[in-house]
C-alpha positions as CSV (number, residue, x, y, z in Angstrom):
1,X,-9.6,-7.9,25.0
2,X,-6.3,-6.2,25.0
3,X,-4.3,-6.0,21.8
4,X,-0.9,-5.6,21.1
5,X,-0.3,-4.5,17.4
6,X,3.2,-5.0,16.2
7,X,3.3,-2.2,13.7
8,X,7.6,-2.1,13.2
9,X,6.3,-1.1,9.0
10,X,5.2,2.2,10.6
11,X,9.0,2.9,10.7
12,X,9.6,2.7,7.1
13,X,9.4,6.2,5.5
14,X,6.6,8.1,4.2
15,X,7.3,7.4,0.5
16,X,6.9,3.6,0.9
17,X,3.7,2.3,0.4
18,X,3.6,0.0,3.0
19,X,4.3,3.1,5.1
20,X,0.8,4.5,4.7
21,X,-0.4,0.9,4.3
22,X,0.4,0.3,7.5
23,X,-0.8,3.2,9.1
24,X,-4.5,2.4,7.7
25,X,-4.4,-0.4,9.5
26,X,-3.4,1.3,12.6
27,X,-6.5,3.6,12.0
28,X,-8.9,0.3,11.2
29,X,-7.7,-1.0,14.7
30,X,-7.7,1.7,16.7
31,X,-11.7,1.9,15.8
32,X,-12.6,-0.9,17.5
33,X,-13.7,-0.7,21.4
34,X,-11.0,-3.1,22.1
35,X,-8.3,-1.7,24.2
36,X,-5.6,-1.4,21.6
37,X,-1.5,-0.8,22.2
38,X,0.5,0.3,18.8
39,X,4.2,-1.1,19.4
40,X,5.9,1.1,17.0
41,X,9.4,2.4,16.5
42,X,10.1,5.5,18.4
43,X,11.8,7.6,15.7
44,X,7.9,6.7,13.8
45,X,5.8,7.5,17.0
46,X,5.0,11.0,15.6
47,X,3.4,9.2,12.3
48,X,0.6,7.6,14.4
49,X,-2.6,9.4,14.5
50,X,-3.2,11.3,17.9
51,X,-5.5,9.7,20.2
52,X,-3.8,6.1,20.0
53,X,-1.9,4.3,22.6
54,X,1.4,4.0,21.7
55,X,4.6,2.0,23.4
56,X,7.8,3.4,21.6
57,X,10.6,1.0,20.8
58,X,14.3,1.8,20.5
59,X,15.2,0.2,17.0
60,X,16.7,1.5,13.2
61,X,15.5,1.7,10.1
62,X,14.9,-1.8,8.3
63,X,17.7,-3.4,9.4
64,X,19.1,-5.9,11.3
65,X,17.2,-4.8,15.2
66,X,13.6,-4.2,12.9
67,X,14.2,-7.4,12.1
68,X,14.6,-8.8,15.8
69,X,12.2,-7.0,16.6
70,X,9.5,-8.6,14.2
71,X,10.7,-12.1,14.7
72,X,11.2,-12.0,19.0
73,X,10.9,-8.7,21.2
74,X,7.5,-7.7,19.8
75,X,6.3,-10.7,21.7
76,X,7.9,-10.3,24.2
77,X,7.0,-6.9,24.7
78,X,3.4,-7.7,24.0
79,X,3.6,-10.3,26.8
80,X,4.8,-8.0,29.2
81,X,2.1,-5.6,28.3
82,X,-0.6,-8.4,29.6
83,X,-2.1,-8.3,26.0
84,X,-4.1,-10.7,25.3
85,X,-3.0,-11.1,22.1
86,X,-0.5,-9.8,19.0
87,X,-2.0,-8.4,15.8
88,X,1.5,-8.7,13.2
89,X,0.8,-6.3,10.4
90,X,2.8,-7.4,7.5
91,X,3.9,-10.8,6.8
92,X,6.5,-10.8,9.7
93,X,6.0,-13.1,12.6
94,X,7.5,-14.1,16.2
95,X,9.5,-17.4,16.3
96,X,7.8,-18.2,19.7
97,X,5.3,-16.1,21.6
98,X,3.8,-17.0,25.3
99,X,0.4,-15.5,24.4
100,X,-1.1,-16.4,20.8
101,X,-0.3,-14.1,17.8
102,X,-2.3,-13.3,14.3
103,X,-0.7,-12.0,10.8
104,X,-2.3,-10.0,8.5
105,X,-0.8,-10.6,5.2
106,X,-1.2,-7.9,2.5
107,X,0.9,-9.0,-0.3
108,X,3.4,-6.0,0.2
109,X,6.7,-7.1,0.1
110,X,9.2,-5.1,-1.6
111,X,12.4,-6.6,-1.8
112,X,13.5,-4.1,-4.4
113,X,12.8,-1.4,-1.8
114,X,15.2,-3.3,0.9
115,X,17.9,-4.5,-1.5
116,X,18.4,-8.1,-1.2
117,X,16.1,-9.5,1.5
118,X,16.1,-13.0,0.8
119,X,17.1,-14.3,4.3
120,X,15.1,-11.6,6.1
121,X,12.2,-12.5,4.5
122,X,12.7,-16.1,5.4
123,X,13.3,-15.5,8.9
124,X,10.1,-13.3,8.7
125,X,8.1,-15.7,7.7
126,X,9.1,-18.9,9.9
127,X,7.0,-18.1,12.8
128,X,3.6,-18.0,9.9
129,X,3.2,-21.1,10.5
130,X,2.8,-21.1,14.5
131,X,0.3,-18.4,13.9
132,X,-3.5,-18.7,15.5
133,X,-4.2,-17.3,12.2
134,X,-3.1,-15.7,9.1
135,X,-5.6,-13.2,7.2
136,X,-5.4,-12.5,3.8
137,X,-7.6,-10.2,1.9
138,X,-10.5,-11.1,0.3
139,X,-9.4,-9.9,-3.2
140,X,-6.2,-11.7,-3.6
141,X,-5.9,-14.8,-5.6
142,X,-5.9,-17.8,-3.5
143,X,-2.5,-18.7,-4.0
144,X,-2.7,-22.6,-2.3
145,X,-3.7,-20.5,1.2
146,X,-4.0,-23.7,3.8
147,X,-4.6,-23.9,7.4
148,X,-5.1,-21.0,9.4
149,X,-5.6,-18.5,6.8
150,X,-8.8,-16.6,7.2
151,X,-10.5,-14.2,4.3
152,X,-10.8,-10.9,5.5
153,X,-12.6,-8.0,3.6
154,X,-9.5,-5.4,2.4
155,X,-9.9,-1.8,3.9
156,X,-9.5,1.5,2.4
157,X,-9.8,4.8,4.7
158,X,-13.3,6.6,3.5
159,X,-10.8,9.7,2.6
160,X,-10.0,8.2,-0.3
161,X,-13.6,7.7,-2.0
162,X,-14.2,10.5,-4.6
163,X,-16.9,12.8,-3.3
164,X,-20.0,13.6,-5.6
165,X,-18.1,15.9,-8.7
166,X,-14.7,16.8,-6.5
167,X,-11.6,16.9,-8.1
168,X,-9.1,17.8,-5.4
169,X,-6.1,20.4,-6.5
170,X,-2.5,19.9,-5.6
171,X,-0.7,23.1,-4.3
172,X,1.3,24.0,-7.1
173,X,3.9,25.3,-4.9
174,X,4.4,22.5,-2.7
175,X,4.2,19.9,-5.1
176,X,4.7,21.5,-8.4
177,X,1.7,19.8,-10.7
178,X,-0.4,22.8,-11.3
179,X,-2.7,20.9,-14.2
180,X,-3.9,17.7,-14.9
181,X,-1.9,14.6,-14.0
182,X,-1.5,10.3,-14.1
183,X,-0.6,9.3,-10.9
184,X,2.4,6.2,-10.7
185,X,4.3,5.0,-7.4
186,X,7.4,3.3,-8.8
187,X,9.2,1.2,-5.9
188,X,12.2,0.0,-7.8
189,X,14.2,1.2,-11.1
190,X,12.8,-1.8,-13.3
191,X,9.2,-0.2,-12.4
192,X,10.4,3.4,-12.9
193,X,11.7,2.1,-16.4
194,X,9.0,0.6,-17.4
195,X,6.4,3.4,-16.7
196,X,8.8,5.9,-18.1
197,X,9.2,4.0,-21.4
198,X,5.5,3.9,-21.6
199,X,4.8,7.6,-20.9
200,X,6.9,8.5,-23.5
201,X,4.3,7.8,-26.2
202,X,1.6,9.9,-23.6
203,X,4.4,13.0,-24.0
204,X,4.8,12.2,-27.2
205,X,0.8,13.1,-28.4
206,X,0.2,15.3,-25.3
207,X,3.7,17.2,-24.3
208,X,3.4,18.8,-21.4
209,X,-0.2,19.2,-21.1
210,X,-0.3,16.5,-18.7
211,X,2.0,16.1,-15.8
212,X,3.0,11.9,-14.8
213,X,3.9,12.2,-11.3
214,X,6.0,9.9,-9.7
215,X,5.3,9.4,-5.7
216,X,8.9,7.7,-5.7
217,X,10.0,5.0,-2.2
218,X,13.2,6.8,-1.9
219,X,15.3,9.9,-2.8
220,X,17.3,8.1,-4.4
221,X,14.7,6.7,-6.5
222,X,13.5,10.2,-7.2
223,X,16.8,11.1,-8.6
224,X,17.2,8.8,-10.7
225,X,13.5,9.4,-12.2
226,X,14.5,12.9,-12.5
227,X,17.7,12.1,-14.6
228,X,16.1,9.8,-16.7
229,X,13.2,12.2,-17.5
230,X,16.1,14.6,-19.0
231,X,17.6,12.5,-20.4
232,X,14.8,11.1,-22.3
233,X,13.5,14.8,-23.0
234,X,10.6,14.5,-20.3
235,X,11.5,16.8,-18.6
236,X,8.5,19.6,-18.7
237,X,6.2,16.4,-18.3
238,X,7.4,14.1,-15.6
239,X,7.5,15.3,-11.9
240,X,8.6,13.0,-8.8
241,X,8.6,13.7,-5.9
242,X,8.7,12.0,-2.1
243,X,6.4,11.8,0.1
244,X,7.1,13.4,3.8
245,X,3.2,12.4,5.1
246,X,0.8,9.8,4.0
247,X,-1.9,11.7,5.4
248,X,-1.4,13.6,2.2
249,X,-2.3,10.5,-0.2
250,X,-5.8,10.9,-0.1
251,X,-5.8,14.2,-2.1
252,X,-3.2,12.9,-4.3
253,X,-4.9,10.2,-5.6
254,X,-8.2,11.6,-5.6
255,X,-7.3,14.3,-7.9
256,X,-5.2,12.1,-10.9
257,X,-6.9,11.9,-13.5
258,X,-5.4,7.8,-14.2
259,X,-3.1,6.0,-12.3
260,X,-0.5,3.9,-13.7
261,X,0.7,0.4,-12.1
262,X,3.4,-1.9,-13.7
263,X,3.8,-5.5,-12.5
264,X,7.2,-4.6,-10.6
265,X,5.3,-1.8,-9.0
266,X,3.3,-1.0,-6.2
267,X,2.0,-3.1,-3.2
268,X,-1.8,-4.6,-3.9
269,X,-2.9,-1.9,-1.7
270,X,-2.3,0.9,-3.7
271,X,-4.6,-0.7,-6.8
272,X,-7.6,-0.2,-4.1
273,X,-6.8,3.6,-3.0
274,X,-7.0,4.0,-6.6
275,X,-10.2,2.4,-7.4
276,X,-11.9,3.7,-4.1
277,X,-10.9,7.1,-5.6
278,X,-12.6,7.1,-8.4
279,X,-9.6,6.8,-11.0
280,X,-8.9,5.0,-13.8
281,X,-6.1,2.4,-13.7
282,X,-3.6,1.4,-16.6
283,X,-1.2,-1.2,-16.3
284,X,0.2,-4.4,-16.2
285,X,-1.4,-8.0,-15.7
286,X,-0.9,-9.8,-13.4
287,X,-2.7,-12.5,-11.1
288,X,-2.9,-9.8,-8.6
289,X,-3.6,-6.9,-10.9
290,X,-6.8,-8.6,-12.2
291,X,-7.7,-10.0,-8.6
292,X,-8.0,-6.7,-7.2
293,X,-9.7,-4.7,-10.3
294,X,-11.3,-7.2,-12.1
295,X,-13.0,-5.3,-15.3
296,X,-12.2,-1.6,-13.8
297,X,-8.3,-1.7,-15.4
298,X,-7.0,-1.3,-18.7
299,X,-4.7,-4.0,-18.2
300,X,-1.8,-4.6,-21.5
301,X,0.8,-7.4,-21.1
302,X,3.8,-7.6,-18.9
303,X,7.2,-5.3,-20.6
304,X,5.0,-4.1,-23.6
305,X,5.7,-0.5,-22.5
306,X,4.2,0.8,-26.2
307,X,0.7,-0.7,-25.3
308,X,1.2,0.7,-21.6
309,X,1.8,4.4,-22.9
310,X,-1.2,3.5,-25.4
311,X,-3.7,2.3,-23.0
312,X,-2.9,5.7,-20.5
313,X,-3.2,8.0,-23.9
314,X,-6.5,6.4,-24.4
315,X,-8.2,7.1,-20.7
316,X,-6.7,10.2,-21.3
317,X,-8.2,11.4,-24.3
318,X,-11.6,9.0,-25.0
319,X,-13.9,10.3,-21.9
320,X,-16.2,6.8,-22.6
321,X,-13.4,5.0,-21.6
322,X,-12.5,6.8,-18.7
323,X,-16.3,7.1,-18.2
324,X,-16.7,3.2,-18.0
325,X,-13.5,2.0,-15.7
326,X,-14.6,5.0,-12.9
327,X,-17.8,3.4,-11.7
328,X,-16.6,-0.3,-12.4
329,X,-13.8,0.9,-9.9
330,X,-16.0,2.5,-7.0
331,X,-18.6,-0.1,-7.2
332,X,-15.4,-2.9,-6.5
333,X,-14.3,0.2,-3.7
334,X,-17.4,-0.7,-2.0
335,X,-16.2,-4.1,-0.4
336,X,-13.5,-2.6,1.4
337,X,-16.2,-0.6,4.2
338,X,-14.2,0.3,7.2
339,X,-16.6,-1.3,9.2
340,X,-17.1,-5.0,7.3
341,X,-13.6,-4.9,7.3
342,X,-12.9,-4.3,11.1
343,X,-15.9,-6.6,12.2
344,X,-14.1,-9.1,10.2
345,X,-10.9,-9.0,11.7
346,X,-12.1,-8.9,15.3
347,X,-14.1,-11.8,14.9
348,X,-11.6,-13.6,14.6
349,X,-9.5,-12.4,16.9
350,X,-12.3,-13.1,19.4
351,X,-12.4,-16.9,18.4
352,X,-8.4,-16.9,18.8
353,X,-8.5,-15.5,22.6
354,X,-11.6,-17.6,23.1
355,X,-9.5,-20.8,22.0
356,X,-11.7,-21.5,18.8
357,X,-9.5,-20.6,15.8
């Protein structure tokens, strides 16, 4: 079987989750004995692990010729590769293909990240339902999924799993945490409010002892957290900063001591890397915050940013309670093996070339 992935996500940067998101998938693929093609953006190309095949396409950024490509000349491109079939990671579909197409939804858009993405997202979406079949993970509420959606166990890279006692040390000089730190990925400024608002009651009993340290989806977003953490007198405690490689993540979230996720926050994804790493997760509900963790979060309600700072001081600085969320969270970690997870997905692709989905 030869498989055409279109992976046009690959091009977003670094510091977007669905940047590293993406690329795990690429590496969940690429480990199968299928003969596997990566159709990526050229200016992204250097982002794909070595080893890989790779067909380069000319397009820009996350506008306008991403957006043709996801919706047309990926299948067309895949066609004239003689694949056998296109793997869509992301929502993101063809209008029409000539040779049958899946999509793997994750959950991850980010409008806030794009700006206003209302149309795109619509034109996105409108080849879903011509798809041989749409898989969702596992761990996501069910939503009203009809039709052609199949279940698919989620995937996490094995780099991420804590290791027996390791605690993994940032390089002070590169990233400028040299202690202990809560780990948050705000991808929009109501997020980055939110979590700021909250941390100031962690500041306010800790100071600077520990460091919150903001993996921000843009430069611009890592300004902004920078100003506001002056101006709110967080300065010696709050550190963002933007990610240039999402090979680095692993180490990142390995070695937080909690991580910190508000309902305008991250992608679903990033909720497993934490629990598969062995940290404690504060945040807010929500339908897919308690899908994915279940009874391993110290969830608080939605804009109560008082019982959000009061819920990371306590993982903080009551061990049992960090003590009982850690296991709950590897245990959960261990439905998203590498290999469950990649026999799942190539099963049915199988079925879909074979004419049975």
């Amino acid at each position: 079987m030869r498989i055409g992935v279109q992976a046009a996500a690959l091009g977003l940067a670094p510091s977007d989750p669905r940047h590293a998101e993406t690329r795990g998938l690429l590496e969940l693929l690429a480990s199968s004995a299928e003969e596997v093609i990566f159709l990526v953006p050229a200016a992204a190309a250097r982002h794909v692990p070595p080893g890989l095949q790779v067909q380069p396409v000319e397009m820009s950024g996350s506008g306008p010729r991403r957006l043709k490509f996801e919706v047309r000349d990926a299948a067309h491109l895949a066609a004239g590769l003689r694949a056998d079939i296109l793997y869509c990671l992301g929502a993101s579909a063809p209008w029409r293909s000539s040779i049958p197409f899946v999509v793997e939804e994750t959950g991850s858009e980010l409008p806030d990240i794009d700006g206003d993405q209302r149309l795109a997202s619509a034109l996105r979406r409108a080849g879903a339902g011509a798809a041989a079949a749409r898989l969702v993970p596992s761990d996501l509420p069910p939503r009203g999924l009809t039709g052609s959606v199949r279940r698919v166990p989620p995937a996490v890279a094995t780099r991420f799993r804590a290791g027996p006692g390791e605690v993994p040390r940032l390089d002070p000089g590169r990233w400028g945490v040299a202690g202990d730190y809560v780990l948050a990925w705000p991808c929009s400024q109501r997020a980055l409010s939110r979590l700021m608002a909250g941390w100031t009651w962690v500041d306010g009993s800790l100071g600077d002892s520990v460091s919150l340290l903001l993996l921000c989806a843009s430069e611009t977003l890592r300004a902004v957290a920078m100003r506001s953490a002056s101006e709110m007198g967080l300065q010696e405690s709050v550190r963002a900063i933007v990610l240039e490689d999402a090979a680095d993540l692993p180490v990142v979230f390995r070695g937080a001591r909690a991580f910190m996720g508000v309902e305008a926050g991250p992608i679903p994804q990033v909720f497993r890397w934490a629990l598969a790493a062995g940290v404690p997760i504060v945040g807010e509900t929500s339908t897919e915050a308690e899908s994915i963790t279940g009874d391993a979060a110290y969830l608080v309600a939605q804009g109560q940013t008082r019982a959000l700072g009061a819920a990371a001081l306590t993982v903080l600085v009551e061990d049992e309670v960090a003590q009982s969320l850690r296991p709950k969270g590897m245990e959960r970690a261990k439905a998203y093996d590498f290999d469950n997870a990649l026999r799942a997905r190539m099963d049915v692709l199988r079925s879909v070339t074979a004419g049975r989905a």
